[in-house]
Structures are given as structure tokens and as C-alpha cells.
BAROGU-101615 format. One record per residue (C-alpha): residue in three letters; residue number from 1; x, y, z. Coordinates in pm, 1 decimal. Each point is the difference from the previous one (the first is absolute). Last residue first. Layout:
BEGIN
[Ala; NUM; [X; Y; Z]],
...
# end
This chain:
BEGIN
[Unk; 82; [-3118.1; 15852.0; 3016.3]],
[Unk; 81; [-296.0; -138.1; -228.7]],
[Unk; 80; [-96.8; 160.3; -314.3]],
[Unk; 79; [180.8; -223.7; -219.0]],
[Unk; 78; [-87.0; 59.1; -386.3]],
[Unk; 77; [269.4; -229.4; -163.1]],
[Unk; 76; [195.9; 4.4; -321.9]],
[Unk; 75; [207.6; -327.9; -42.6]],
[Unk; 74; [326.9; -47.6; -161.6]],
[Unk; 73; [175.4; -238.3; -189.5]],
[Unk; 72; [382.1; 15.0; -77.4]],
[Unk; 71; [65.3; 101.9; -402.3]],
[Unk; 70; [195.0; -220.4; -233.0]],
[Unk; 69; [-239.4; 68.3; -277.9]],
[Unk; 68; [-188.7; 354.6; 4.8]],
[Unk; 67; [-272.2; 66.7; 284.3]],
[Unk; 66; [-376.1; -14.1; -135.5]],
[Unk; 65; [-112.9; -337.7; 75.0]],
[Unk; 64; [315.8; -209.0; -201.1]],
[Unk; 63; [217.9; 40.3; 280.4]],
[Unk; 62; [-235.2; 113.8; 300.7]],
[Unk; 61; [-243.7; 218.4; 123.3]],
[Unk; 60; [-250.9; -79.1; 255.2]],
[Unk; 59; [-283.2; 293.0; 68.3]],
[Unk; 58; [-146.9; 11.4; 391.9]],
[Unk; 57; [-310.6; 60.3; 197.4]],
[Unk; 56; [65.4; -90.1; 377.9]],
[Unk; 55; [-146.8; 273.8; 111.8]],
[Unk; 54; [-324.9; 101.9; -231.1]],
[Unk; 53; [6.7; 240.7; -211.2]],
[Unk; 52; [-286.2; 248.2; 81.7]],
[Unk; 51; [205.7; 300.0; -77.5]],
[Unk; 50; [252.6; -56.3; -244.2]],
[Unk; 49; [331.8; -92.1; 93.8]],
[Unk; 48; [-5.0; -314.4; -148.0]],
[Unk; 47; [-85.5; 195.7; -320.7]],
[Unk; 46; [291.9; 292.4; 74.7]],
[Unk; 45; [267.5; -258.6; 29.7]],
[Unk; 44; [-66.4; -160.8; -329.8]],
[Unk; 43; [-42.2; 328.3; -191.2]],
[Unk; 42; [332.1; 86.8; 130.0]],
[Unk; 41; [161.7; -304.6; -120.1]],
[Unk; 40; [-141.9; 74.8; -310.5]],
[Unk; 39; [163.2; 281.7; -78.4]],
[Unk; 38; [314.2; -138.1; 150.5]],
[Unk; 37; [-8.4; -192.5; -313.4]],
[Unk; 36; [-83.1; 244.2; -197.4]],
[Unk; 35; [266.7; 235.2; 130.4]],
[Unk; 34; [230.1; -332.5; -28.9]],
[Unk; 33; [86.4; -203.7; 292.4]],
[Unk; 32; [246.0; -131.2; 246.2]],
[Unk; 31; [-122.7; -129.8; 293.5]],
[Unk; 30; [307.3; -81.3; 223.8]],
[Unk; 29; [-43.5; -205.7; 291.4]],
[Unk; 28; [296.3; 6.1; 323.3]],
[Unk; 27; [199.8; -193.8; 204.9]],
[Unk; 26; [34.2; -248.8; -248.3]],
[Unk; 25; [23.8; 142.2; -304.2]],
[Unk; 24; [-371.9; -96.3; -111.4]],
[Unk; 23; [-104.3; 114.3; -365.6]],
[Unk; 22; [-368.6; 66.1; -88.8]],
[Unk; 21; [-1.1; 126.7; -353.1]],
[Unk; 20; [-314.5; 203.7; -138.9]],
[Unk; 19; [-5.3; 161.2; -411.0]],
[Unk; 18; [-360.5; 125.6; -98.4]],
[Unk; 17; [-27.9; 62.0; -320.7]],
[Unk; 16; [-346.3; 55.6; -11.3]],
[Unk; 15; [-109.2; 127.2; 320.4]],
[Unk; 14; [-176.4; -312.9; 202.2]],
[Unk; 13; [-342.9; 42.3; 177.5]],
[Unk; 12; [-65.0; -162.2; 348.4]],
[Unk; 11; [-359.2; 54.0; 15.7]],
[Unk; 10; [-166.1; -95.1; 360.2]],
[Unk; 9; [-271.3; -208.3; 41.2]],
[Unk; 8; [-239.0; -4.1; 362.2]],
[Unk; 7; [-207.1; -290.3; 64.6]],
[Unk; 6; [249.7; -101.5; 357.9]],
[Unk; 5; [308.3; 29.0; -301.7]],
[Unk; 4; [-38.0; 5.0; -364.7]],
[Unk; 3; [325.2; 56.3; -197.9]],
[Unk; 2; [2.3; 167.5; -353.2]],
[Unk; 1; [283.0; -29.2; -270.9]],
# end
């Protein structure tokens, strides 16, 4: 998957057999993941944290968009404002 934001595209790549949940317990979210799967978490961080990335660059991942059925959404955003 590849994102192009302000011109510039990031590669988010996937590590085969890559297992994600998203749960919400209320007062807290619990990603629970695979070592592929937190594989490629990793790799997601690290490209919006790539130099040049714009602020405000972000990844959605959802049910059915790379986090297993039942799972909460979640966004991944580069915010370099305080």
C-alpha cells in the first residue's frame, strides 16, 4: 500500500502473515498482534516518520483494511505540532 501526501509517497508494506486486532476496553486500547503483524506496524510508524513527511500525513486501518474482523479503527498520524 503507498500513500502520497504534499507530492511525497510513502510505502506502507505488509509482512505476510500479518495478524492486527484493535480492541477498545474502555479506558484503555489493546493492539494485539503477531511478530508479523507488529512487523508491520513498525514499518508503518517508521514511514510517517521519515524525514520529509509531511505533518498531517496519516495511514487508516480498519476491519477489513489490514486489522482482523471485529477490530476498532485506528488512525496513524504524523503530528508535529505541540
Amino acid at each position: 500500500m503507498s500513500a502520497a501526501t504534499d507530492g511525497i509517497t510513502r510505502v506502507f508494506t505488509w509482512e505476510e502473515g500479518a495478524r492486527i486486532e484493535v480492541r477498545n476496553l474502555g479506558g484503555e486500547i489493546v493492539i494485539e498482534a503477531n511478530a508479523a503483524g507488529l512487523k508491520t506496524l513498525a514499518g508503518h510508524l517508521l514511514a510517517l516518520a521519515q524525514d520529509g513527511t509531511p505533518d498531517g500525513a496519516h495511514l487508516h486501518l480498519e476491519e477489513n483494511n489490514g486489522l482482523e474482523q471485529g477490530s476498532v479503527g485506528m488512525v496513524l498520524e504524523r503530528c508535529d505540532d505541540e
